[in-house]
KEFIVO-428800 format. One record per residue (C-alpha): z, y, x. Coordinates in nm, 4 decimals, padded with zeros to 6 digits. Last residue first. Layout:
N
w Z, v Y, u X $
...
! end
This chain:
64
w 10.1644, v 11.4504, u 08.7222 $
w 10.3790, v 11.1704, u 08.7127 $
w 10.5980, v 11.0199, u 09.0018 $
w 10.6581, v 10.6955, u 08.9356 $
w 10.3468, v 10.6663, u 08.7545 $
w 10.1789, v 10.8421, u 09.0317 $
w 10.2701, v 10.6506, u 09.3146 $
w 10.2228, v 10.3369, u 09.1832 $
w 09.8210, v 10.4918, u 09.1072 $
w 09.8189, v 10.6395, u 09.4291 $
w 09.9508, v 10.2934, u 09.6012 $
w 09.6749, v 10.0940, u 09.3289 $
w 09.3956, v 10.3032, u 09.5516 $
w 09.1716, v 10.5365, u 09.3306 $
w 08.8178, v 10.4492, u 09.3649 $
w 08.4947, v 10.7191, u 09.3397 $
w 08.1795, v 10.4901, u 09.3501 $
w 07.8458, v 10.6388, u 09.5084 $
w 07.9375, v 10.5360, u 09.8346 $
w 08.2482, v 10.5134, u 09.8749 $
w 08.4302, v 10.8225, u 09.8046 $
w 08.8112, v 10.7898, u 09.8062 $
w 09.0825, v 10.9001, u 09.5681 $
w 09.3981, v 11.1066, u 09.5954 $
w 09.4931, v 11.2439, u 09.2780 $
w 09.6296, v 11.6211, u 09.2356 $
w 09.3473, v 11.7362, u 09.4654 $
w 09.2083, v 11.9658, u 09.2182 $
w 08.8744, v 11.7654, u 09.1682 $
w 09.0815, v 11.4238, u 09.1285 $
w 09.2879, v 11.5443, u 08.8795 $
w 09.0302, v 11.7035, u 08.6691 $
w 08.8296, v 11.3361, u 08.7130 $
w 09.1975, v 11.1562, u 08.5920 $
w 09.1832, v 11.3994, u 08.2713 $
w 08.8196, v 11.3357, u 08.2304 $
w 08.8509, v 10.9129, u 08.2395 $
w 09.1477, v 10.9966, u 07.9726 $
w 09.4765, v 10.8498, u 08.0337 $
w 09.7083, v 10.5526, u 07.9927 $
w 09.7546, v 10.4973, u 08.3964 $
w 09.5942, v 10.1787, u 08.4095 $
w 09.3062, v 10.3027, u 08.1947 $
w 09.2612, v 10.6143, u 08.4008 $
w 09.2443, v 10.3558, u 08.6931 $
w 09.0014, v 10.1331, u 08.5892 $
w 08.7734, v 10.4064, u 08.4632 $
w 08.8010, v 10.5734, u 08.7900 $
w 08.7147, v 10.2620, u 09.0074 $
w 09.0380, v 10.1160, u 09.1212 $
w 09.1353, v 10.0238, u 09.4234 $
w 09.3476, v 09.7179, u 09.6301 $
w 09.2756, v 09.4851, u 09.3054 $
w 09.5720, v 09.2421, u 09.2032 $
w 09.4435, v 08.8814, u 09.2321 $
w 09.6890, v 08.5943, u 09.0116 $
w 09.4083, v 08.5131, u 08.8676 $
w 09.2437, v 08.3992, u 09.1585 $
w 09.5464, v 08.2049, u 09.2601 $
w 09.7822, v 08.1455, u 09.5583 $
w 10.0321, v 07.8732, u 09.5708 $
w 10.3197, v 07.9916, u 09.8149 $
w 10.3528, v 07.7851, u 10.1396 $
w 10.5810, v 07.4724, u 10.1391 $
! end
């Protein structure tokens, strides 16, 4: 029997920088500092910055 699937159940590939520093527990700027010194790997697309959910497991395992 195959595995009921849900829309609520949806867990979101990236995260737009708001998201993400909200995921994390910190400020929008912290994340942004992050970001500009490389700490953080995110992606440009278009005019939206996102932060992929394996940088963000990465990163809580990890830290800082």
């Amino acid at each position: 029997m195959p595995a009921a699937s849900s829309a609520n159940n949806h867990i979101p590939l990236t995260y737009a920088v708001p998201e993400a520093a909200k995921v994390l527990g910190v400020s929008q700027s912290f994340l942004w500092l992050r970001i500009s010194t490389g700490d953080v790997k995110a992606t440009r697309l278009g005019r939206r910055t996102l932060v992929s959910r394996v940088e963000l497991e990465r990163l809580a395992v990890e830290g800082f």
